[in-house]
N, C-alpha and C positions, 0 to 999 in steps of 0.2 A: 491477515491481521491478527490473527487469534496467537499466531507465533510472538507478535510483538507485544500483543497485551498480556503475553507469560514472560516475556522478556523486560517489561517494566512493574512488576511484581517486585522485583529486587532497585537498588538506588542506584545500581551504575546502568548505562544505556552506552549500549555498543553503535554508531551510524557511521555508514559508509558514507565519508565524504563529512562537509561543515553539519549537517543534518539540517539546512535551511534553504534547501531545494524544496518545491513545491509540488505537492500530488491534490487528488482529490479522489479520493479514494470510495466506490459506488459499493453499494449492498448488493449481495447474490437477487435479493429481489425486485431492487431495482432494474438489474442490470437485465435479467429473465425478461422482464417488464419490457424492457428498451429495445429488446431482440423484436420480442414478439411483434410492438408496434412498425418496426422495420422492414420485416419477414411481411407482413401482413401488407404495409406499405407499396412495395417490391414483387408482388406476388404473380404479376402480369411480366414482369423484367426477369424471368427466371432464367436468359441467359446472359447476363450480366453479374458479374462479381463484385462485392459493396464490400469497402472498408469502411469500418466505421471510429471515431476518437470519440470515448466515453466516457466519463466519470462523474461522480456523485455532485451531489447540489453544494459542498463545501470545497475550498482551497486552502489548504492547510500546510504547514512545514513537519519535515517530520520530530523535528522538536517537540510541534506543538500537539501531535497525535503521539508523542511519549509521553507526553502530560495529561493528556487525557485519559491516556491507559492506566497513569499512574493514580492519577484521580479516582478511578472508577474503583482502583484498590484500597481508598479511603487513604492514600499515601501521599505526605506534603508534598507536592513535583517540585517545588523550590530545592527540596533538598537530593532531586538528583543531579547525579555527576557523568555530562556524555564524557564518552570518549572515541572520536573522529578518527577512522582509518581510512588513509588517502585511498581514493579509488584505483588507483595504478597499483596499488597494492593488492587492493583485491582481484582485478586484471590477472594480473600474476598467479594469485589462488589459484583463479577457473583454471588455467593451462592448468597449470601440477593437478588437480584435481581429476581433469578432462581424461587424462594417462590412466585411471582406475573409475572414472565412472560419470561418463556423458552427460548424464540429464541432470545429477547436481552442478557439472560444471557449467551445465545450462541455465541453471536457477541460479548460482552465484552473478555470474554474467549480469541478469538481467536487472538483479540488484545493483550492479555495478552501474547499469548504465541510468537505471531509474534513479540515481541518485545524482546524476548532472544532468538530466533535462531540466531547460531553462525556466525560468518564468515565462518568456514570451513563447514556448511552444507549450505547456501546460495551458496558455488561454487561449490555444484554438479547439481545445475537448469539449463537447458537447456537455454541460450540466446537465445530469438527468436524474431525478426521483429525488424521493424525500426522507430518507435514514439517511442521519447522521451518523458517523463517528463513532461518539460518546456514548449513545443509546445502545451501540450494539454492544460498546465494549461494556456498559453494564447489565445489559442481558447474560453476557458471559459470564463474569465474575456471580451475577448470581445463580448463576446455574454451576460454578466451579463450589458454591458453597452448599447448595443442594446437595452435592454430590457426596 
């Protein structure tokens, strides 16, 4: 997230896909939080393997989390400008990429695909904890001006 709140610093906003796919996107300590109650949960089932679908207490598009970023920059969000690259495009990226170096073409990838999970499978993730968003992306920015 901290990529993207440097990446709405400026007025154009680059998304993969319409950018009106929807995440909910958890805090590192929420999420530590979420384990731990699981782990601890599970603790007698220790040969049993648990996936778990998690995400923060908000559902948001990623629109509306460029606007927030942008917000947090004290920056009108009205006046930015997305600009949507089809995901089949990015598809493409990963290969060519893949050819010199794996793991980014593993992270491209995963943005690829996070950017068409539906609405109806983004509502079966678990809500957990209570950082928002907005809070954290203005923890950053104040901490970017600290600096």
């Amino acid at each position: 997230m901290k990529d993207l709140l440097y990446q709405s610093k400026g007025t154009t906003i680059w998304t993969i896909g319409s950018g009106k796919n929807i995440l909910n996107p958890i805090h590192g300590e929420d999420l530590a939080s979420y384990c731990v109650d699981k782990l601890e949960a599970n603790a007698k089932d220790s040969q049993v393997e648990h996936y778990y679908n998690v995400g923060g207490p908000e559902f948001l598009t990623m629109r509306e989390i460029h606007r927030l970023a942008s917000k947090a920059w004290h920056k009108e969000p009205k006046r930015l400008k997305f600009i949507s690259v089809p995901s089949w495009l990015v598809r493409v990226l990963a290969r060519l990429v893949k050819l010199f170096n794996g793991n980014l073409a593993s992270v491209i990838n995963m943005f690829s695909v996070m950017s068409t999970v539906s609405t109806e499978e983004m509502m079966t993730v678990d809500s957990y904890g209570s950082h928002k968003i907005e809070g954290f992306f203005i923890e950053e920015v104040a901490k970017d001006h600290a600096a």
